[in-house]
C-alpha positions as a printed Julia matrix, in Angstrom:
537×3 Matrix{Float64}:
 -59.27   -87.74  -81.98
 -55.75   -89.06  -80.6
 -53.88   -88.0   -77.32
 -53.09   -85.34  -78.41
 -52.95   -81.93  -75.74
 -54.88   -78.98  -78.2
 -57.57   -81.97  -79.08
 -58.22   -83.06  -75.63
 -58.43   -79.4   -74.16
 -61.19   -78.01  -76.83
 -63.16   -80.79  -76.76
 -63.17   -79.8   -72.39
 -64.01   -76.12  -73.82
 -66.8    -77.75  -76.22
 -68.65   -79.34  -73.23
 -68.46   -76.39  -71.05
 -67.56   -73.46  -72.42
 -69.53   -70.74  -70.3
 -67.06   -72.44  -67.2
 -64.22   -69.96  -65.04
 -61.24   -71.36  -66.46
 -58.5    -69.08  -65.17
 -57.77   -66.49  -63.02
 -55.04   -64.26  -63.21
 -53.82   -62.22  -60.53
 -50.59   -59.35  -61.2
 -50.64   -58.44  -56.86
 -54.16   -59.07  -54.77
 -55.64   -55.99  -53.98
 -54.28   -53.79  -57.24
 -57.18   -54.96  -58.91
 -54.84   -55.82  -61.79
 -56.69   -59.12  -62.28
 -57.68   -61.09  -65.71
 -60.37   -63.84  -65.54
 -60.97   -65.92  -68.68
 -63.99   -68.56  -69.19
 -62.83   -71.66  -71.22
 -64.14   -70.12  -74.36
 -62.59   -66.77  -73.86
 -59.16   -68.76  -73.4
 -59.29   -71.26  -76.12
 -60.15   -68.38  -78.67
 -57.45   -66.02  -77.16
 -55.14   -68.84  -77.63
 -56.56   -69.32  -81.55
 -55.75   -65.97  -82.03
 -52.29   -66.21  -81.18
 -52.04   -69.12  -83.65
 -53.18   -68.23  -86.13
 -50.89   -65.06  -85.88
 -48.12   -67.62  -85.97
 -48.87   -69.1   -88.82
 -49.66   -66.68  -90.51
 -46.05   -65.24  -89.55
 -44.71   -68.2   -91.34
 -44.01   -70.54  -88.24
 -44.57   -74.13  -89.08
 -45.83   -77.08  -87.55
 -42.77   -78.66  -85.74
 -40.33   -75.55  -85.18
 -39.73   -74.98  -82.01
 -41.28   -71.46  -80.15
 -39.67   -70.3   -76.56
 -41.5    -68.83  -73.82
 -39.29   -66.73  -71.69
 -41.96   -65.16  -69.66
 -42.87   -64.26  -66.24
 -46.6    -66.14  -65.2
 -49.47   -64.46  -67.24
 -52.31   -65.44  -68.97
 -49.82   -64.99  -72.12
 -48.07   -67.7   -71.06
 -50.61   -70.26  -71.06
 -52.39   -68.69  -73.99
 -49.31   -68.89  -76.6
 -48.29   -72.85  -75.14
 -52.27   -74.17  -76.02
 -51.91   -71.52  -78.88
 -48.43   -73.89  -80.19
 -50.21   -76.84  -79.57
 -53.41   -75.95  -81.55
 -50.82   -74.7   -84.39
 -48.51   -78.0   -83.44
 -46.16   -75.73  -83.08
 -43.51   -76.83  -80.36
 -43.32   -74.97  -77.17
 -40.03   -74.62  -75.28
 -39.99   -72.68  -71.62
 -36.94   -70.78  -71.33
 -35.77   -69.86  -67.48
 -36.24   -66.76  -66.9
 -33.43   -65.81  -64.36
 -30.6    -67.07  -67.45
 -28.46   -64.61  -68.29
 -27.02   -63.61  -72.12
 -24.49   -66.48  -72.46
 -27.26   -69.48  -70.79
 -29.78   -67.75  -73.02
 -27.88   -67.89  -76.46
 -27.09   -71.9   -75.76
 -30.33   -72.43  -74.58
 -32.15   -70.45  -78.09
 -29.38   -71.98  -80.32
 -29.56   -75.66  -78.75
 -33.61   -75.7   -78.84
 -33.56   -74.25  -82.24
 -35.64   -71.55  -81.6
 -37.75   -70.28  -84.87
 -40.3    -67.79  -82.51
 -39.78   -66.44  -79.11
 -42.51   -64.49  -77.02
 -40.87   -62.93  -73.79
 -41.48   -60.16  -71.21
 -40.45   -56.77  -72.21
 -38.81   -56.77  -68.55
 -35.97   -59.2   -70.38
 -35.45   -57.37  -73.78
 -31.91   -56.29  -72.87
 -31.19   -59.63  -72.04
 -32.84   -61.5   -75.34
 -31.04   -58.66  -77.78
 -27.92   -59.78  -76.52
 -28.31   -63.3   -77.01
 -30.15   -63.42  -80.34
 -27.36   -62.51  -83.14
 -26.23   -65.97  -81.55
 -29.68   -67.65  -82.46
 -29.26   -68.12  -86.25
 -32.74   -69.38  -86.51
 -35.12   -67.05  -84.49
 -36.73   -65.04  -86.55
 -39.96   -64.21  -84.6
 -40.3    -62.19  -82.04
 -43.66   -61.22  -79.37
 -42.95   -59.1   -77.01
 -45.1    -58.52  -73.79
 -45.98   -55.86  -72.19
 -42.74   -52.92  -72.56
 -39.3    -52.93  -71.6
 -38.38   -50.18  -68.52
 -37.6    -47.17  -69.73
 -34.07   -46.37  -71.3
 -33.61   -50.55  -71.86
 -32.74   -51.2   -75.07
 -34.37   -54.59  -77.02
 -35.2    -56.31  -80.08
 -37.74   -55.69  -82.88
 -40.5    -57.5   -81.73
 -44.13   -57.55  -82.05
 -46.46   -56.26  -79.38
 -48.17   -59.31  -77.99
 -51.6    -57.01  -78.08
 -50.9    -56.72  -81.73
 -50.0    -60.01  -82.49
 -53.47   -61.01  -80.47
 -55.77   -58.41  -82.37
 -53.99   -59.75  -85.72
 -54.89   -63.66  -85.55
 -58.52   -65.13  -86.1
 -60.37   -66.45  -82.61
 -61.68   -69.47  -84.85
 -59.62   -72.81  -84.99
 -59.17   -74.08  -88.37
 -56.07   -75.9   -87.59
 -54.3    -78.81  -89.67
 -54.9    -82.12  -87.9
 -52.76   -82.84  -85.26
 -51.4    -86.45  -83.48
 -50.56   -87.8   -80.57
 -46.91   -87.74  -81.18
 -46.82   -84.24  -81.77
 -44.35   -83.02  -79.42
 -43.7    -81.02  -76.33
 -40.18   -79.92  -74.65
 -39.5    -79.3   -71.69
 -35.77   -78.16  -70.63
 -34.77   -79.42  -67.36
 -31.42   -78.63  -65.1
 -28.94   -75.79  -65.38
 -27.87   -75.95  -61.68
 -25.34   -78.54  -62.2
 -24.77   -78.21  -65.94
 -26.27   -76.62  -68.95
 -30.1    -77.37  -69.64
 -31.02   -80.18  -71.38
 -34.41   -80.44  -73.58
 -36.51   -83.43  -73.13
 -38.46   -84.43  -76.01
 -41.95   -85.93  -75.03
 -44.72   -87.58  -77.08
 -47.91   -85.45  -76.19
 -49.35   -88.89  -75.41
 -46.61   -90.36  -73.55
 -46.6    -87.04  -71.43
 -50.56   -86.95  -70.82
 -50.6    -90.77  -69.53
 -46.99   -89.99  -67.27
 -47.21   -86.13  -66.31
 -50.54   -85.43  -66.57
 -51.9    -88.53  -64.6
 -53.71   -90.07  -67.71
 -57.26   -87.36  -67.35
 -57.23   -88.98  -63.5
 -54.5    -88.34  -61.49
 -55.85   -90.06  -58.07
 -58.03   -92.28  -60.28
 -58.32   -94.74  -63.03
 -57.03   -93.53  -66.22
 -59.28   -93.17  -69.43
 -59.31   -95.33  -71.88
 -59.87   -92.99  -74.97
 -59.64   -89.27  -75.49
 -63.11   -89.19  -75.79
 -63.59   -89.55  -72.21
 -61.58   -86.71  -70.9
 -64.41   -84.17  -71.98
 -66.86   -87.22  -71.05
 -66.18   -86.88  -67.67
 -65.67   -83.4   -67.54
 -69.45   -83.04  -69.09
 -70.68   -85.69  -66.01
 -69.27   -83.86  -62.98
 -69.19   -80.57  -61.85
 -66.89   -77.82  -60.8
 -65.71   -76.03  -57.43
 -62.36   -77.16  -57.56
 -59.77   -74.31  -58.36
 -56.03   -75.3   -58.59
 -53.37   -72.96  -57.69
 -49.56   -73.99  -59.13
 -47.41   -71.02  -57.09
 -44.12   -71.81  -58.57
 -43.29   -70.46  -62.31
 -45.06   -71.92  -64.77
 -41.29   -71.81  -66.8
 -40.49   -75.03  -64.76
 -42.92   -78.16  -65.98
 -44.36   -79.12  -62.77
 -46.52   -75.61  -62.74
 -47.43   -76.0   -65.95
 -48.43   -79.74  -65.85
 -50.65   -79.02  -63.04
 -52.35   -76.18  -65.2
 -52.97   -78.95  -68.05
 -54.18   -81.25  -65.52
 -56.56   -78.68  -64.0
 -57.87   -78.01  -67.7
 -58.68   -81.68  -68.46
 -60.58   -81.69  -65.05
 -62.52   -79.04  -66.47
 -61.8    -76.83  -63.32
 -60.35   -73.28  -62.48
 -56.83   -72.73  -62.51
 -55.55   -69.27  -60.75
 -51.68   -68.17  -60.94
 -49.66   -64.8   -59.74
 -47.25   -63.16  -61.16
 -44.47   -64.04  -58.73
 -44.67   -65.95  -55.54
 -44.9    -64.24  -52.19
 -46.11   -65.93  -49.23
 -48.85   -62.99  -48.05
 -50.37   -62.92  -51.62
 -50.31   -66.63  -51.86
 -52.7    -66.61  -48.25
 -54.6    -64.01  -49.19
 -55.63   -65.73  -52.93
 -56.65   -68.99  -51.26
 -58.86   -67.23  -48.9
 -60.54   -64.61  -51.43
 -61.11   -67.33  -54.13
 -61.91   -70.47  -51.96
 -58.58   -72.45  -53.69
 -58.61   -76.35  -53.01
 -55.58   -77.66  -54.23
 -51.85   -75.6   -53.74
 -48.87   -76.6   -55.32
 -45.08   -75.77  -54.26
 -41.88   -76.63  -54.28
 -40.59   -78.06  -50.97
 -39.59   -76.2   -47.84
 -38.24   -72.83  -49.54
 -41.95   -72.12  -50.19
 -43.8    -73.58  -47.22
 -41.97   -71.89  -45.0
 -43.04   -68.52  -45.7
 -46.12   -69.32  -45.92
 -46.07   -70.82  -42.37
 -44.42   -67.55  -41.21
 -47.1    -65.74  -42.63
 -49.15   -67.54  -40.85
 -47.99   -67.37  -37.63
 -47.29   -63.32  -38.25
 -49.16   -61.12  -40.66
 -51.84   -63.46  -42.02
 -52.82   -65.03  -38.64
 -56.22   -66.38  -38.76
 -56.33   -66.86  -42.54
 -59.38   -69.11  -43.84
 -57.8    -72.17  -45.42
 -61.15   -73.65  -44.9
 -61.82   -74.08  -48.85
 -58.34   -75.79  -49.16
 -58.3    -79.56  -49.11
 -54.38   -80.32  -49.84
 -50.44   -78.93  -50.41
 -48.46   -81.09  -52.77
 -45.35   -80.44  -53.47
 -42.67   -81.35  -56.25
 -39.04   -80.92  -57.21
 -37.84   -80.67  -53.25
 -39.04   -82.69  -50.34
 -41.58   -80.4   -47.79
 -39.39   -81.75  -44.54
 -40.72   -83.47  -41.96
 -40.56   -80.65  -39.6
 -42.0    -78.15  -41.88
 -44.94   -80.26  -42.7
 -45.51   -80.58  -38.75
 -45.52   -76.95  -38.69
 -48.03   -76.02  -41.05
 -49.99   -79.16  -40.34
 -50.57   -77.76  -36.7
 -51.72   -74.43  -38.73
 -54.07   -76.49  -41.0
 -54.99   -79.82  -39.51
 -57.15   -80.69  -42.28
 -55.16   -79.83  -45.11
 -53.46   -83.01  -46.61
 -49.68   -82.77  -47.43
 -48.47   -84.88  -50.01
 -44.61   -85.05  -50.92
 -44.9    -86.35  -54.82
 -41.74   -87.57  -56.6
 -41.21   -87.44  -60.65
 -38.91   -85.08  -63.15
 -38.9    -83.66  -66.34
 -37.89   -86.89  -67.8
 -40.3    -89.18  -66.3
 -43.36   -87.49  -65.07
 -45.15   -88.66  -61.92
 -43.43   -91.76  -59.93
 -44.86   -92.0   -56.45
 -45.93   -90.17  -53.33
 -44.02   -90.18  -50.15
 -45.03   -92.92  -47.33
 -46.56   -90.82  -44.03
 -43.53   -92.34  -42.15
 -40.83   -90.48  -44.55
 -38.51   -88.26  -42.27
 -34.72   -87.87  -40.71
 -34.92   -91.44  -39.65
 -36.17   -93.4   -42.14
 -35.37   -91.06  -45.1
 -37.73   -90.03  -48.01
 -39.84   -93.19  -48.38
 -42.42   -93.54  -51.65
 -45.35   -95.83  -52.45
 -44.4    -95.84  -56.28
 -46.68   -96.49  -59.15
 -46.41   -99.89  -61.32
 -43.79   -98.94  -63.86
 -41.38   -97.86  -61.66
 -37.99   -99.8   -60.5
 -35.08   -99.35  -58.67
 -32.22  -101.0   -61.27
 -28.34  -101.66  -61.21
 -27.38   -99.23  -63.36
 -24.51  -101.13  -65.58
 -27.09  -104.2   -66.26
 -30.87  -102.56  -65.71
 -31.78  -105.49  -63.6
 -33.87  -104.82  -60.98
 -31.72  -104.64  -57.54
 -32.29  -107.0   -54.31
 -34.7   -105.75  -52.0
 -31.98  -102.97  -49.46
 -29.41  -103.02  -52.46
 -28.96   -99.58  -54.06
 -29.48   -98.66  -57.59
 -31.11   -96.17  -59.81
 -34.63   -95.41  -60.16
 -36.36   -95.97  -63.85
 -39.46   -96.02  -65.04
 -40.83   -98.15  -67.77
 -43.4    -96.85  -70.46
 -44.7    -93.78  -71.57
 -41.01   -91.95  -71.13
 -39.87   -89.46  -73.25
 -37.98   -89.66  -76.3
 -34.6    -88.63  -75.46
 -33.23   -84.98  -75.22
 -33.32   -82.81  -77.85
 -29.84   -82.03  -79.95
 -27.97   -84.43  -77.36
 -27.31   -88.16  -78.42
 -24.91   -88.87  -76.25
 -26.86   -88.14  -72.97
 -30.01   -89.74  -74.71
 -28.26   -92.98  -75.1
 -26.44   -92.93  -71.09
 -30.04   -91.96  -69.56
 -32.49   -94.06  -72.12
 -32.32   -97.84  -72.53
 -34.58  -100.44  -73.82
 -35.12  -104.1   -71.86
 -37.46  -106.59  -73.65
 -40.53  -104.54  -75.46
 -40.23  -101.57  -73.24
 -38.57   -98.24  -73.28
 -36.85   -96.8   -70.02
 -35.47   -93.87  -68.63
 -32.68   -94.13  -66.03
 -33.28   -91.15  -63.38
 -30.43   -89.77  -61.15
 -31.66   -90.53  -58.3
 -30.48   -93.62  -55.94
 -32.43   -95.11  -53.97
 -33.04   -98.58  -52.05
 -36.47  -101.07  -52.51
 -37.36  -103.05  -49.87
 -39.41  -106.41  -49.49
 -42.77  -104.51  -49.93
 -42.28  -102.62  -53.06
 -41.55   -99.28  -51.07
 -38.7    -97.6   -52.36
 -36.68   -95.16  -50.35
 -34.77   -92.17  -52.55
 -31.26   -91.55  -50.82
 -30.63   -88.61  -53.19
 -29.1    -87.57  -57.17
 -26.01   -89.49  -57.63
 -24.46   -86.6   -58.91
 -24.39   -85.06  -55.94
 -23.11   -88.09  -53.48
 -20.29   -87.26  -51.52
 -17.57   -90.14  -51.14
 -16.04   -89.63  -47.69
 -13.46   -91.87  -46.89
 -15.32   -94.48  -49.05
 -18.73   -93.61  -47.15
 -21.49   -92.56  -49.53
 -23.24   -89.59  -48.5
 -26.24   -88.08  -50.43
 -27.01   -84.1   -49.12
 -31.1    -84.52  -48.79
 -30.77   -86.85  -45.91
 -28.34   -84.57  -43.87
 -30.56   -82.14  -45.0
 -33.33   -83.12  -43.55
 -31.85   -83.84  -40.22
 -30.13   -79.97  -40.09
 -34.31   -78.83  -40.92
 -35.32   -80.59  -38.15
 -33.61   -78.17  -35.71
 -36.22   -75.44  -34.21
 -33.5    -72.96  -34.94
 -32.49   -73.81  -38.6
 -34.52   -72.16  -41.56
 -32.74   -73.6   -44.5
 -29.44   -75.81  -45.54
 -28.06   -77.46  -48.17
 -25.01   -79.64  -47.83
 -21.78   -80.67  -50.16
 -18.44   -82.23  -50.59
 -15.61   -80.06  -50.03
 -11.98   -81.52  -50.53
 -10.21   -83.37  -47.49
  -6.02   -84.32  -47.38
  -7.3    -87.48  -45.24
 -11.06   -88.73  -46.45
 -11.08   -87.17  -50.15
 -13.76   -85.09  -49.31
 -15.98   -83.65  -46.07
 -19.43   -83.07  -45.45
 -19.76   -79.78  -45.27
 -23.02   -77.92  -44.74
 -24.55   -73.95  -45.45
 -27.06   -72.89  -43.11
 -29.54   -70.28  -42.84
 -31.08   -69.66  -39.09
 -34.49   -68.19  -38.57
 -34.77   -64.68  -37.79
 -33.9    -64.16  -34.06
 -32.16   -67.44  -33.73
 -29.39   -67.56  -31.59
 -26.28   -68.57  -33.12
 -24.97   -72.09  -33.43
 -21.74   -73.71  -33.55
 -20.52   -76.63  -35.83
 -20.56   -78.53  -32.13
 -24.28   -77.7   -31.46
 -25.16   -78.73  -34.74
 -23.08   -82.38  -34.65
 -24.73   -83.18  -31.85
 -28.5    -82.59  -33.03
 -26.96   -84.41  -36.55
 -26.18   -87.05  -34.16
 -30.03   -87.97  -33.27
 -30.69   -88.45  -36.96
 -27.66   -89.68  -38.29
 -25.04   -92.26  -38.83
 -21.49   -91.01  -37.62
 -19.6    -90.62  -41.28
 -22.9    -88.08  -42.29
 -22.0    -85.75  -40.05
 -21.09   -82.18  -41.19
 -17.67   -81.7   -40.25
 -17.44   -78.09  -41.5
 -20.45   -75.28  -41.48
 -21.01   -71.91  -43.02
 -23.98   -69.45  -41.9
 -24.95   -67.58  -44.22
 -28.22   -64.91  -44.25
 -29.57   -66.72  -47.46
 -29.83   -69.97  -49.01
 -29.45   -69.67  -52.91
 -32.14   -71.65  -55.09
 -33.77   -71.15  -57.7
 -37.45   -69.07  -58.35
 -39.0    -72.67  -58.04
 -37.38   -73.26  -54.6
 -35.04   -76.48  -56.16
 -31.75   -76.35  -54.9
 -28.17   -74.67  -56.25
 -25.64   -77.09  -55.12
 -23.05   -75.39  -57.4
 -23.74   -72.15  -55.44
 -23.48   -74.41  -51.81
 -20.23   -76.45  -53.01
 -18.2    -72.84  -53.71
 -19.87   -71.4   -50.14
 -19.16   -74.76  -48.35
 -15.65   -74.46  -50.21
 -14.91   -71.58  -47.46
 -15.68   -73.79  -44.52
């Protein structure tokens, strides 16, 4: 047995089958609800493999998921792994022309998606030379054209709930396509062992690691359970589905909805006792803090012991808000990517004035980009991480070779982030380099103006960017959302809070107000959308 994803979560399912392994849920309340033990799951997901195979799709193609969140989901990914079979999530909100470059650059062979897109995959595919199976679930509205496709009940009643699989390895792959926001997606390429020890915490996330597959089920077999995980972001994006992969080798309960909506998201935690919530920044604990000061007053959180969040910073005055909501809930700000996993959690002293601040683990560095040296401690450079790292990105070279490097034995991936390192090791993240504005020669990076705009009672949401300037090259500019009710502000009112937080040259010289902030279903930011609304300023 090797590190290998399929291996590690049957031999969890071998040790305690009979165990609630996930939940479901379409809308609380509709009674539209699925529950599957870990047996039910692991042979739902052999069934779906062995349809695959027998549908002539071999061990390393590549299959898509373009799917809403479903127990289909999570049942045809283990179903690829078991089959080796390489699973690729496909973002759901794309539209035909994002869809046919993402299909032809993953080199799609299968593709299971949600009837609800059918319009949008028949468009795309005469562009996807090499997909040439398709599982459909659930139907397409009425009067919707869409593809031939299998019915993903069919395809389930058609494959054997056995396993019987070829032996797998730990290098047996798994892709996950990152970005889109600033660029077209790009598909990193990790080692299923490489991604178990990085993403997945190594079996022990807030622990010591194992030391052999063996233990994963091991320790599964020698504790109990109680502990139910609930990842409220898509499971299309990595983070949600690494968390449901962690739950698994924890041998615990993992429940998902359909969509997110703040009111459903209370209401599950309090019906089914959830201990551990994940989001993604501010865009999602927000609503849930209105919620809770509206509608879902009075909610029992009691069961729920912390709110992570990854992919956006949970502000400092969001976190105070729900904090005063839940006082013993612990919120933890967690920094990684697609390309390197897990790097850190934020210090309890992060905020406007001292900026996003993280305790990092042991293979991470902040490095001078042109040499890879490690920078002086307050000099800034790019975060890496040294390791288990992926292997590149799939069908790109030429990004492979500017964002992976080798120094001495080790392999490293160069992040986008910048950031400073001070004289204890704590590194503080000033923001993605790509997205720095250069004001007069003053480097800018949006999070940290940001931050200080959240911090204003009356501000919701913002995001800021570089619009041109005759005189400085280019301005910080920023888009704002209020709160419901607020009363308006002016670009003076909001200078003058900036100024609190803020160095003079960070200062938005130019605002736009806007009803609603633009980001995508995972609550990450769309800094293409705020640089053409900022443009208006």
């Amino acid at each position: 047995m090797e590190y290998n994803l399929a291996d590690l979560f049957e031999s969890v399912v071998d040790v305690v089958p009979d165990r609630a392994a996930l939940l479901y849920i379409d809308h609380p309340g509709t009674g539209a609800e699925r529950a599957l033990s870990y047996a039910e799951l692991d042979a739902a997901a052999n069934r779906i493999a062995h349809h695959l195979m027998d549908h002539g799709v071999k061990p390393g193609e590549h299959l898509g998921l373009h799917l809403y969140n479903g127990v289909e989901y999570l049942q045809t990914v283990l179903a690829c792994l078991k089959a080796r079979i390489v699973p690729v999530n496909v973002n759901y909100r794309y539209v035909e022309e994002e869809l046919a470059y993402l299909y032809r650059d993953a080199d799609l062979a299968a593709l299971v998606f949600d009837g609800e897109f059918g319009e949008r995959v028949a468009a795309a595919l005469p562009r996807a030379e090499k997909l040439r199976h398709l599982i459909r679930v659930g139907e397409a509205p009425p009067g919707t054209p869409g593809p031939d496709a299998v019915a993903f009940t069919e395809a389930e009643a058609s494959g054997s709930p056995g396993r019987g699989f070829p032996e797998r390895s730990a290098d047996d792959l798994f892709i996950i396509y990152t970005g889109g926001t600033t660029g077209m997606p790009k598909g990193v390429m990790w080692r299923q062992e490489d991604l178990f020890f990085s993403g997945l915490g190594g079996g022990a996330p807030t622990g010591e690691p194992v030391t052999s597959p063996q233990e994963v089920a091991e320790r599964v077999a020698a504790g109990g359970d109680g502990i139910t995980f609930f990842p409220t972001p898509p499971l299309m994006h990595g983070t949600s589905t690494l968390t449901a992969f962690i739950c698994f080798h924890f041998g615990q309960r993992l429940v998902i909805h359909r969509k997110f909506s703040p009111e459903d998201v209370l209401r599950t935690i309090a019906k089914e006792k959830v201990t551990s919530v994940s989001l993604v920044g501010d865009a999602m604990l927000r609503p849930l803090i209105d919620a809770l000061n509206g509608p879902l007053r009075g909610t029992d959180l009691s069961a729920l012991f912390s709110v992570s969040s990854s992919g956006a910073i949970m502000s400092e005055t969001v976190r105070a808000q729900f904090a005063a909501l839940a006082p013993n809930v612990m919120l933890l700000n967690n920094f990684g990517s697609s390309e390197s996993g897990f790097n850190g959690t934020a210090t309890d002293d992060s905020g406007p004035e001292k900026g996003f601040r993280i305790q990092v683990n042991s293979r991470t560095q902040v490095v001078d980009p042109a040499t890879y040296a490690p920078v002086a401690p307050g000099e800034p450079g790019r975060i890496a991480q040294r390791g288990h790292v992926p292997l590149g990105y799939y069908n790109d070279p030429r990004k492979t070779a500017e964002t992976f490097f080798q120094r001495g034995d080790e392999r490293w991936v160069l992040l986008g982030d910048m950031a400073t390192v001070d004289a204890d090791g704590i590194v503080t993240v000033l923001g993605r380099g790509s997205q720095c504005i250069n004001t007069g020669g003053e480097k800018v990076y949006p999070e940290e103006v940001e931050q200080a705009l959240k911090s204003h009672p009356d501000i919701y949401d913002a995001l800021v960017a570089g619009v041109p300037d005759e005189r400085w090259g280019n301005r910080v500019a920023a888009v704002v959302q209020l709160r419901d009710g607020a009363d308006q502000l002016d670009l003076s009112a909001l200078q003058s809070h900036c100024r609190t937080h803020l160095a003079g040259y960070k200062i938005p010289r130019a605002v736009v107000f806007t009803d609603h902030i633009q980001r995508s279903p995972s609550g990450k930011a769309d800094y293409r959308w705020a640089r053409t609304v900022a443009a208006g300023a």
